[in-house]
Every structure is written in C-alpha cells, then in structure tokens.
C-alpha angles and dihedrals in degrees: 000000000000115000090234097055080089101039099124087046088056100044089059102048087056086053099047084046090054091045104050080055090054095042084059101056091246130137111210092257087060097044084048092051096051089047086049082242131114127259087254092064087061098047089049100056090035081056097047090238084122133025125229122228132221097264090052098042083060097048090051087055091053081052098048090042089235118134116237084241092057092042090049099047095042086053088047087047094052080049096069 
C-alpha cells in the first residue's frame, strides 16, 4: 500500500495530536518533558517526519490528560 493513500488521514491525526497539546496549555518542550523526550520528538511527530505507535499515542493522552476513548472518537469526528 503507498504511504501517501492515507495522506489526509494522516494530516488530521497530526493535527488532532497538535491540538490536544495545545488544548492542554502545553509548548512542545513541556509536553517533551513530560514524555522524557526532546522537543524535537514532538515537533517531529506534530510535523509528520515520525510516526507515533500505539503505545506512545497513549502515553501522550495520559500527558495531555485526555482518555484513549476521547483521543480515538475527536480524531473519528475531524474524519467526516
């Protein structure tokens, strides 16, 4: 399957991922700080450059103080 079939998904999860950050008053050097990552590791997956697994996208929710459930039904909500 091409990596760009799912481009716009993509493009709104990184979104939904920024502005969660963002919901929660954080920069991306907080939100690192909090993950035990840089800065760097935030704006990467923000910019689409990495992509983020399961296991980390949960842990950015706990961050965020956001629920899986929450995470999971916003980004269903930016796909319609």
């Amino acid at each position: 399957m091409p990596r760009d079939m799912f481009a716009d998904q993509q493009q709104r999860l990184q979104n939904l991922l920024r502005q969660v950050r963002l919901d929660a008053g954080l920069t991306q050097a907080e939100l690192g700080k909090l993950l035990g990552q840089h800065q760097s590791f935030v704006s990467k997956y923000e910019s689409g450059e990495r992509r983020l697994d399961l296991i980390e996208v949960w842990r950015i929710c706990e961050a965020v103080g956001i629920t899986m459930h929450e995470f999971a039904c916003r980004f269903e909500e930016s796909l319609q």
